[in-house]
C-alpha angles and dihedrals in degrees: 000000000000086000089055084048090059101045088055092053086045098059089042094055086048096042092047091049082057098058090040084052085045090049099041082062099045085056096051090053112131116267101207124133118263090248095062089045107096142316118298124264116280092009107185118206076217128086131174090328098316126118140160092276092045103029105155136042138182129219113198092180088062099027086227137123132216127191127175121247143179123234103243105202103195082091103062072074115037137033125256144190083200111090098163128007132181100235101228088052118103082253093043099120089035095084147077095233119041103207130207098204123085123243083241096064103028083059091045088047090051091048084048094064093046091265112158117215112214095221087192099131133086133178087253107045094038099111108052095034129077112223116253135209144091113327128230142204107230124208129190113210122175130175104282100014107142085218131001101253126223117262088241087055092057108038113049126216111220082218094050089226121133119286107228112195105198122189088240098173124219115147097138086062092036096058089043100049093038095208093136097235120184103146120018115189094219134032104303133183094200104047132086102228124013148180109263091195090087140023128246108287102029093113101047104016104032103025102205099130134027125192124206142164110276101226084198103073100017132087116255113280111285098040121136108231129170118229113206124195123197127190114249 
């Protein structure tokens, strides 16, 4: 009897170790918004047309741009300077938006439309310039998206002020530099189109502002979404 007693106490101590393992993994569950969870049903690597291999198209009629890009969700969470970024660029995972076109043809596309790049910022002077150069409206469309929202929907400025996207130019910096630059989100000299609300640094040396991915209004992280930017 008291063998059988022991036995008994032995299953409930081992029983009771398994639910303290089975709570100790519930607790170290990730605690990152939905949005940033995983890609959205039925996620399609194509949007509007666009895809990996054609990732960019021009509409004269409309003097606007689109290029395909990929929701990055590390920035629900954390702020960012990097707006849009060609992936295979050295800046390629620091954005919001991982882009698929090139900063050579997305300036060449821009150019296309009429757009006119600033071409106002140096490395030495980019601190203390805003960036120039026809300004855009900018949409966000996914598969599945009820309407395409405004750029300044779907990133968010810590400040809540405007955000103003300028052609500012720069190929010759961007090829040399190879970040991949398409969308800065303060004045760059490397990017090929930048925010002219703030000057370069704003984001990582002053810190006045910060930018991030506003999981109210975007797609979960993963999914495929096409930016178009249309001259004002």
């Amino acid at each position: 009897m008291k063998r059988y007693a022991q036995m008994i106490l032995i299953g409930l101590l081992a029983l009771g170790l398994l639910v303290a393992a089975g709570c100790g993994t519930k607790s170290a569950e990730k605690t990152t918004s939905d949005n940033a969870a995983a890609p959205a049903a039925g996620s399609s690597e194509s949007v509007d047309g666009l895809t990996k291999d054609n990732p960019l198209k021009v509409n004269q009629a409309d003097k606007s741009v689109t290029f395909l890009a990929q929701v990055n969700g590390k920035y629900f969470l954390e702020p960012t300077r990097h707006g849009a970024v060609f992936a295979d660029g050295a800046n390629g995972e620091k954005a919001i938006f991982r882009a698929f076109a090139t900063p050579e043809n997305f300036y060449n596309a821009l150019t296309e439309i009429g757009a006119k790049a600033g071409e106002n910022m140096t490395m030495e002077n980019k601190d203390k310039t805003n960036v120039s150069g026809d300004a855009f409206d900018i949409t966000v469309n996914w598969t599945g998206a009820k309407n395409a929202v405004k750029f300044d929907q779907a990133v968010k400025d810590s400040n809540g002020n405007p955000i103003d996207i300028r052609f500012g130019g720069n190929l010759k910096n961007a090829q040399e530099k190879k970040t991949g630059c398409l969308i800065c989100l303060d004045s760059c000299p490397v990017g090929i189109t930048s925010n002219a609300a703030y000057k370069y640094g704003a984001v990582e040396s002053t810190k006045e502002v910060g930018f991030t991915a506003n999981k109210e209004v975007l797609p979960a992280d993963g999914t495929y979404v096409a930016i178009t930017m249309k001259i004002k």
